[in-house]
N, C-alpha and C positions, 0 to 999 in steps of 0.2 A: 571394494568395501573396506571403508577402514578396523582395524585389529576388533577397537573397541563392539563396533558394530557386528562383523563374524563372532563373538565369543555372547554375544546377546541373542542373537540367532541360534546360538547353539545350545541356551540355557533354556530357550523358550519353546524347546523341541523337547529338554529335558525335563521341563513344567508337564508339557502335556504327556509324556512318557508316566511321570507322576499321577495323571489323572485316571492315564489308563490301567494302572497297577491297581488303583483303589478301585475300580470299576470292575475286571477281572474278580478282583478277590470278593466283592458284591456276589457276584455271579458264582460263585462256588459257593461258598457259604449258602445261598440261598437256592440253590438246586440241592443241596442235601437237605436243608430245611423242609422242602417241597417233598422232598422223597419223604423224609420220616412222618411228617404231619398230614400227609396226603393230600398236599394243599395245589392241584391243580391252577387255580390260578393264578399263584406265585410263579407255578414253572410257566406262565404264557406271561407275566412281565420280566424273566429271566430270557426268555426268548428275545422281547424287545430289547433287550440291555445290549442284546450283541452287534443291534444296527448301530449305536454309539460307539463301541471298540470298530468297528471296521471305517465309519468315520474319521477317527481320529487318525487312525490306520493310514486313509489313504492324505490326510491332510501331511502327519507326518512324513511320510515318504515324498510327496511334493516337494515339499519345503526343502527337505534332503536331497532332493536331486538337484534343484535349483541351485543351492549351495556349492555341490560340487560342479555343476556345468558354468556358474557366473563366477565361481572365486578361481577355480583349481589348486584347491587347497593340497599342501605342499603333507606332507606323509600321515606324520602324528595326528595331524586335524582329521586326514583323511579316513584314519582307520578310526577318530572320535564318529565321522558320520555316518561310517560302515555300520560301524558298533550298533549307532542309533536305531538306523535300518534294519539291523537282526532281530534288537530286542524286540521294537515294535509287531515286527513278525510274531516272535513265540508269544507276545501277551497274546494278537490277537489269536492264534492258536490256542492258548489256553481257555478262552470263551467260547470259539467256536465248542471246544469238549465242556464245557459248564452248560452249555446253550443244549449238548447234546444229551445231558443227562435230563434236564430240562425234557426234554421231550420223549426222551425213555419214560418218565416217569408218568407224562401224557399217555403214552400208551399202555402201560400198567393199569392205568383206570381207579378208577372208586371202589378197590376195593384193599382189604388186612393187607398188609405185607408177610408173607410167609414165615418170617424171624426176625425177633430185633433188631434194628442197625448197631452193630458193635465197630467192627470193624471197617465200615463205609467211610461211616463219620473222622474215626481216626485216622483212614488215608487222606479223608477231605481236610482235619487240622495242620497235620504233616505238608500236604503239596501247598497251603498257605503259607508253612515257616519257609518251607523253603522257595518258595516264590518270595517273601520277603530275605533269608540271606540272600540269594542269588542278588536282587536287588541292590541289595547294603554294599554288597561285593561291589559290582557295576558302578556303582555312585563314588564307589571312593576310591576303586581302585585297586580293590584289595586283592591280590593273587592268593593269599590263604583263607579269606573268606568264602573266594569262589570253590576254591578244594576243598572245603568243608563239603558242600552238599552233594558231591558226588556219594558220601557215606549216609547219609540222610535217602539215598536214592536206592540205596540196597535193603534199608529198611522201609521202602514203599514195595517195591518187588516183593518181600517176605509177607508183608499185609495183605499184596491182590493174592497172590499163592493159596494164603493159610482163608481167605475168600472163597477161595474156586475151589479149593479141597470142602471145605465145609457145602457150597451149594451142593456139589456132585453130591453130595453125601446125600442130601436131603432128597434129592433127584431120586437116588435110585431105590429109599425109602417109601418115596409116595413121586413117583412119573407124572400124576397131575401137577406140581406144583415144577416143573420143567420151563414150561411159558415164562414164567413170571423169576425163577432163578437164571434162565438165560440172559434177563434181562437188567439181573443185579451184576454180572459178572463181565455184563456190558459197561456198566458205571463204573467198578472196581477198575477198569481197563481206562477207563476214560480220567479215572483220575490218576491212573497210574501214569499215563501220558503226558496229563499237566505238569507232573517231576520230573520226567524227562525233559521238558520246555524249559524245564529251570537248570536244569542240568546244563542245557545248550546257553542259556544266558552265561552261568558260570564260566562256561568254554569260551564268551566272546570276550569276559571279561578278561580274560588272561592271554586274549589276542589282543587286546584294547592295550593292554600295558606291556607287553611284550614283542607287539607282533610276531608273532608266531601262534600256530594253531596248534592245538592238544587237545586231545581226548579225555575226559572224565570218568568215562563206565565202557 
C-alpha cells in the first residue's frame, strides 16, 4: 500500500474515532438528563445508542488489524495503530457505563428522586471535559495535555466521595430510602469510571508519542 494510501486509512479510522467521541458524550449527557427528569424513555434510546459505539467498535478494530497484518507497518505507524485500538476500547467503555446508568435509572422507576442532583450532574460535566482534553491531547499529540487530566481526575474522585458520604448520610436517617441511594452511588461510580477511561486515553497518548508507557493516577 502506498505511503499516501496507509496515512488515508489511518485518517479514516481517526474520522470514525471522531464519531464515536460525539456519540459517547450523547450518551452521558443524556443518561443524567434521564436520571434528573425522570425520563425513562430517554434512558431506553440511550440503551440503543450503545449498539452504534460497539459497531463502530468492531469496524474499527477490523480495519486496524488489517492494517497491521497487510502493511507491517514499521514502529511509529505502529504504535499510531495501537494507539487507535486502545482508544477505541475506552470510548467504547465509556458507553457501556453511560448505557449503565441508563438503565439504573430504569430501574429507579417513576418515582421523586430522593435529593436533587447536585453533584451527579457535576461529575457527568467534569468526565465530558475531560473526555474532550484527553481527546485534544490524543489528536495532537500533546504530552502535556494528556497530564493535565490526571489532576481533573482527582477532582472526580473528590465528587463520588463527597456523593457517598452524603447518600450514607441520608441512609441512616431514613433506611427506606437505602434502595434507591444505592443506586445513586452506582452512577456516581459509573461516571467516576468514564475519568478514568480518560485517564487511560491520556496514558496512550504519551505512549503514542514517546513510546513508553506511564501511569497518570
Amino acid at each position: 500500500m502506498p505511503r499516501e494510501e496507509f496515512d488515508k486509512a489511518l485518517e479514516e479510522l481517526q474520522i470514525n474515532i471522531n464519531a464515536v467521541e460525539k456519540t459517547v458524550k450523547i450518551m452521558i449527557n443524556g443518561s443524567i438528563e434521564a436520571l434528573n427528569t425522570r425520563n425513562i424513555d430517554l434512558s431506553n434510546k440511550i440503551i440503543d445508542m450503545d449498539d452504534i459505539v460497539d459497531k463502530y467498535k468492531d469496524e474499527i478494530e477490523t480495519k486496524a488489524i488489517f492494517l497491521i497484518a497487510s502493511e507491517q507497518p514499521v514502529a511509529t505507524d505502529l504504535r499510531k495503530i495501537i494507539t487507535i485500538m486502545r482508544v477505541i476500547m475506552e470510548l467504547e467503555r465509556m458507553a457501556d457505563y453511560a448505557e449503565g446508568i441508563a438503565k439504573i435509572n430504569i430501574r429507579i422507576g417513576d418515582v421523586d428522586l430522593i435529593k436533587p442532583l447536585i453533584d451527579i450532574p457535576a461529575m457527568a460535566e467534569r468526565s465530558i471535559e475531560m473526555l474532550s482534553l484527553c481527546l485534544k491531547g490524543y489528536r495532537e499529540s500533546n504530552v502535556k495535555i494528556a497530564e493535565k487530566v490526571c489532576d481533573m481526575d482527582d477532582e472526580m474522585d473528590a465528587l463520588k466521595d463527597r456523593i457517598i458520604n452524603e447518600l450514607m448520610q441520608i441512609i441512616m436517617r431514613d433506611p427506606s430510602t437505602s434502595r434507591q441511594a444505592t443506586f445513586l452511588i452506582f452512577i456516581a461510580h459509573n461516571l467516576e469510571r468514564i475519568a478514568d477511561r480518560s485517564t487511560n486515553i491520556a496514558e496512550d497518548t504519551i505512549f503514542l508519542v514517546t513510546g513508553s508507557s506511564r501511569e497518570l493516577n
